[in-house]
N, C-alpha and C positions, 0 to 999 in steps of 0.2 A: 268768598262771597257766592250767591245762590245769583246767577245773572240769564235775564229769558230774553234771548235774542229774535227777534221777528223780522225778517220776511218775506216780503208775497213767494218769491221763489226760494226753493231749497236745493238748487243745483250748479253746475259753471255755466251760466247763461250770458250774462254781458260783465263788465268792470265792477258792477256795485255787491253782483253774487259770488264774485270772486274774493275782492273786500272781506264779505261778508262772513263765508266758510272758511277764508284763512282766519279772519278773528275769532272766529267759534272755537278752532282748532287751536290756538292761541291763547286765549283761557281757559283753555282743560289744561296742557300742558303748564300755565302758570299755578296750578292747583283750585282754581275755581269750577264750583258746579254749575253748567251752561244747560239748559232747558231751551228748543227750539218751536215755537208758533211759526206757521207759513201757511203753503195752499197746497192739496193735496195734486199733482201731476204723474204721469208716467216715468218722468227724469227724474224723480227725486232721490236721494241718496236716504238709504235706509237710515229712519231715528225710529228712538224710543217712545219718542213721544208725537207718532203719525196719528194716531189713535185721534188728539184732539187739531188736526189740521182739517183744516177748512174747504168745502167741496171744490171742484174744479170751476171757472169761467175762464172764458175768451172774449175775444174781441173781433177776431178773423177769421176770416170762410176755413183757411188751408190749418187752423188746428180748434176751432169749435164747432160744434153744431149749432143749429139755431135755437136750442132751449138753453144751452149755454152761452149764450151773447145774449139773449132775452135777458136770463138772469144774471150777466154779467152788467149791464145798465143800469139796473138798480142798485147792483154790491157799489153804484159808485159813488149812491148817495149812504146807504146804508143796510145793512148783512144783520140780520136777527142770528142767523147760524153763527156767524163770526165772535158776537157779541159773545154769546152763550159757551161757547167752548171756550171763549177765552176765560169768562168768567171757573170753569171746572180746572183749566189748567191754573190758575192762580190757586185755588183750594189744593190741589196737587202737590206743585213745585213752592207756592210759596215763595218767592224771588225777592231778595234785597232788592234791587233793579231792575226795570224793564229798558232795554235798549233797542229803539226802534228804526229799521234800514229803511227802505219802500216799500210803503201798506198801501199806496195811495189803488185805488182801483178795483184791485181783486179782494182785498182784505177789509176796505174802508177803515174811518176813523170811530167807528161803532163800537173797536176794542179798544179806546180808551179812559171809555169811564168807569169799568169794571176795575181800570187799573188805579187810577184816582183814588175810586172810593176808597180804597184800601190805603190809600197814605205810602200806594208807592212810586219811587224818583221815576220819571218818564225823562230818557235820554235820546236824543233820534240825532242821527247821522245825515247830514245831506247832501243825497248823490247826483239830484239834479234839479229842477227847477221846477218841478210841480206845486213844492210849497209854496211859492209866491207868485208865479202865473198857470194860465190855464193852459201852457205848452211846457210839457218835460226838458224838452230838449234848448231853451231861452227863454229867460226877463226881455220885456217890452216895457221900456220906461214910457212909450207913449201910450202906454194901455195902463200901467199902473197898476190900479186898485178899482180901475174905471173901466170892468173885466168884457165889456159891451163891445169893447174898440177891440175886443181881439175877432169878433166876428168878422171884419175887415180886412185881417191879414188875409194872403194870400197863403195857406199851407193847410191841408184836411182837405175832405170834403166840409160844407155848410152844415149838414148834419152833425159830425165830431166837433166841429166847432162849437156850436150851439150846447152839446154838451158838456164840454169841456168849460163851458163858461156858467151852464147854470151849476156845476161842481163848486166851482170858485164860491160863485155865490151864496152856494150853500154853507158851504166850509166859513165862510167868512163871517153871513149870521150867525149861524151857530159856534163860532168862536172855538174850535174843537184842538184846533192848534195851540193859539192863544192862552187857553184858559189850562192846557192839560200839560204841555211839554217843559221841562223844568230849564232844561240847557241842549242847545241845539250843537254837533261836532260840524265842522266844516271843512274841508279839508285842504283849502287856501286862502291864501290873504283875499284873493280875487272873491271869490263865494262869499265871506265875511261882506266885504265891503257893498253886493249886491243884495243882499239877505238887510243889512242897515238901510240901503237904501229903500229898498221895498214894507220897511216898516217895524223889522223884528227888534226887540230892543237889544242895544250891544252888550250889556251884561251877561243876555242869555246865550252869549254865540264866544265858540272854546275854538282857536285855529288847529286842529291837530291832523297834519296830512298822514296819508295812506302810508302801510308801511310794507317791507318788504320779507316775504316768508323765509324764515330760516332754511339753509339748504336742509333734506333730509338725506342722511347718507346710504340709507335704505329703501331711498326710491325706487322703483323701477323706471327704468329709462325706455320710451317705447322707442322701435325702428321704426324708421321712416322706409315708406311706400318706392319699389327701386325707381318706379317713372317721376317721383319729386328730381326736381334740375337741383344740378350740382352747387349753382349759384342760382341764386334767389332771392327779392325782397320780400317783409312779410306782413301783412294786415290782420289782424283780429278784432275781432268784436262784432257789432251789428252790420251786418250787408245792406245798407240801402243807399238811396239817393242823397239822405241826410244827413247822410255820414260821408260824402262826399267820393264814393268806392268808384262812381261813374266813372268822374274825374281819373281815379287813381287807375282806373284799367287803359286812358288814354293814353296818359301819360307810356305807363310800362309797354304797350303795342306801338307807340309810335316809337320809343327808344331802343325795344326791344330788348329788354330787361323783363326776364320771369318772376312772374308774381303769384305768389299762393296766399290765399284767401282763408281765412279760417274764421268760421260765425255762421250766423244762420240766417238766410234772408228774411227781409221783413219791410212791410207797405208793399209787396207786390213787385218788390226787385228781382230778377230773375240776371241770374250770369251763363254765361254760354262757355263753358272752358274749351278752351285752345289751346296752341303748343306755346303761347305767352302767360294764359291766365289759366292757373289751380285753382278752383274752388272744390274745399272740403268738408264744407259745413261743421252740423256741432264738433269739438274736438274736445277730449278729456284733458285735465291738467299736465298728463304726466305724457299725452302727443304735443301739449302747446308750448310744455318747454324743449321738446325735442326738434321742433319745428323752429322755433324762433335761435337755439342754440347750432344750427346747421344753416340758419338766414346770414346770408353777409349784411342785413340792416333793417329794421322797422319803420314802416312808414304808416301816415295818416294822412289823406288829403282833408281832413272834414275841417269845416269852417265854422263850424258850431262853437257858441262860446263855452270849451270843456271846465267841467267845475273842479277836477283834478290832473287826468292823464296818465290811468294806470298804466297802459302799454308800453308809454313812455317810459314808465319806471321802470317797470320788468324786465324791456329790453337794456337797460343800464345795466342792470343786477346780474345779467348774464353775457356783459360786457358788449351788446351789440348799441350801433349808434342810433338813433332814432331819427327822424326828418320828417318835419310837419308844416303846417301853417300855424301862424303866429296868433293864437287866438287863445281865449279864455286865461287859466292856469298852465298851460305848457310852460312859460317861459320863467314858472316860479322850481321845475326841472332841468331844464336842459340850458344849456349854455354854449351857445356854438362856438364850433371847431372842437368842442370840448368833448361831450355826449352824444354830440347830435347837431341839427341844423332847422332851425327855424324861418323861415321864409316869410314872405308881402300876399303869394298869391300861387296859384296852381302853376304858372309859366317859371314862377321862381325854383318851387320844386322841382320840377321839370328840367332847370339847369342844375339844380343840388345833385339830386342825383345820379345825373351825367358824369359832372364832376367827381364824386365816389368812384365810379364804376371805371373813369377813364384813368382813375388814379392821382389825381389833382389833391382831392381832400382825405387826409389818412389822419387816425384818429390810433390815440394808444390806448386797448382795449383793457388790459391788464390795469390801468389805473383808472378807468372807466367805469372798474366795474366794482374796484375799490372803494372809490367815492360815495359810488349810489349806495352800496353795501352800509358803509359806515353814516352815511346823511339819515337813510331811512330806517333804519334797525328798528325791528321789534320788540327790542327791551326798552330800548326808550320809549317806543308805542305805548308798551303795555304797563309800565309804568305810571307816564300819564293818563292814559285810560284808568286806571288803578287809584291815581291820585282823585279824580274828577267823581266816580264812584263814589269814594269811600266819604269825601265834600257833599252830598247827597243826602 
């Protein structure tokens, strides 16, 4: 099959662009031809097809300027530029399928009725919660569809909120979702059940969770830095307050358990490293498994209700334990005493991983990593992917 995977980023930036480039990589290797739509940035990893990616926006001081967040405002109702190159790359490639990741923002939904017109299957993935509230990162059942009540919340400034709500509303008149998207993936029972409730019909929603990248045996394996501590817990992904990193630096200073940080801050998070906390901002694939492979355990303090929990997975697949808060999808992964440890509340973490370190909780890694290996496989992925397509 001819399959044009989209989006907004084309590099390792957070859980959904990681997702993203292992499935890219993933249907080449299945013998599928993969066409990539995204946003033109400085990280991106060289494609064939940059030529029709879409100018750069932002949204923040520390990586746009202000003609770049100017025009980033408006790509969030709608991109003439977006449109238009999408429309050339469909003349191009030609795509049995479009399979769409997070356009929401930088790309808009402008490119999907170039795709429509054409009578092609629109497939979208969903990594977080943009589709059905006007906050990425959670559903507010008291806000609904009644997108006015999110001005209220307490999180943004009044400004992003207010945009983030005439977005909704946008999106919702104009029915862009609705009217365009053929079958949405999800990648838990949890997200299904939130996606139904928020209004999507359940026909259109497939459970297929994240899967895990085949090892390559020709990877390069990077070294780690000699001042990384010998023992270590590990965090990746976004650095901020949202993700509950604060929390997670208290905890390791008060226990005094060394923590490295791998991700990029963001909302204005700022880390001060010490001889407890490593922060080492973006890291390539092939330092994130060396990093997390030399961690005695991954952790997450965030209380966010996560719509998957790649990290969690990852750290399975490389036999290390995971230890989180009990929220969203985690606990459709991990299984305590088994993989990991799920907790009530940051204090309960806070004993979990005492217990680890003081040698209380020991975990057999070797069948740890078995399990996750054989639960998440990417032939069964991509099979199902394969089946769901070809249904299209």
């Amino acid at each position: 099959m001819k399959i044009l995977e989209v989006n907004k980023y084309f590099y390792l930036r957070r859980g959904a662009e990681r997702h993203f480039l292992d499935l890219r990589d993933m249907l080449e290797k299945g013998g599928h031809t993969v066409a990539v739509f995204a946003m033109d940035t400085l990280h991106n990893i060289p494609c064939a097809f940059s030529q029709y990616f879409v100018s750069y926006v932002g949204y923040n001081s520390d990586d746009a300027n202000w003609f770049e967040r100017l025009k980033g405002i408006g790509r969030i109702f709608w991109s003439f530029e977006a449109r238009k190159k999408m429309k050339k790359l469909l003349e191009v490639f030609q795509p049995d399928v479009v399979h769409l990741h997070n356009i929401y923002h930088q790309l808009s939904p402008s490119i999907l009725g170039p795709v429509k017109s054409l009578h092609i299957p629109i497939v979208m993935t969903v990594h977080d919660y943009n589709l059905i509230s006007p906050d990425k990162d959670k559903y507010y059942p008291e806000v609904g569809k009644h997108y006015w009540k999110f001005l209220f919340i307490k999180k943004y400034g009044f400004g992003k909120r207010l945009l983030l709500v005439l977005k909704k509303y946008w999106e919702e008149w104009c029915g862009f979702y609705e009217k365009n998207i053929d079958t949405y993936i999800v990648p838990s029972v949890y997200v299904q059940k939130i996606c139904r409730e928020a209004g999507i019909p359940e026909e259109k929603i497939v459970v297929l969770p994240h899967f895990i990248r085949e090892q390559d045996e020709n990877e390069q394996q990077s070294v780690l830095p000699e001042w990384i501590p010998r023992k270590y817990v590990l965090y990746g992904g976004s650095i901020s307050k949202e993700k509950g990193v604060d929390k997670l630096i208290d905890i390791c200073e008060k226990l005094r358990i060394p923590l490295v940080l791998a991700g990029m801050s963001e909302n204005g998070f700022s880390v001060r490293s010490n001889d407890i906390v490593t922060s080492l901002g973006r890291q390539t694939r092939e330092q994130m498994k060396s990093l997390m492979q030399n961690a005695s355990c991954v952790v997450s303090a965030s209380t966010l209700p996560e719509t998957f929990g790649l990290l969690a997975l990852e750290a399975g697949s490389l036999g290390k334990p995971f230890f989180g808060i009990k929220t969203g999808a985690f606990s459709e992964i991990i299984v305590n005493g088994k993989n990991g440890f799920l907790v009530s509340d940051v204090e309960a973490l806070s004993v979990a991983l005492n217990d680890f370190f003081s040698g209380k909780k020991v975990f057999d890694t070797v069948a740890l990593q078995r399990e996750t290996l054989e639960r998440f496989s990417e032939k069964v992925y991509l099979k199902q992917l394969e089946t769901l397509f070809r249904s299209l």
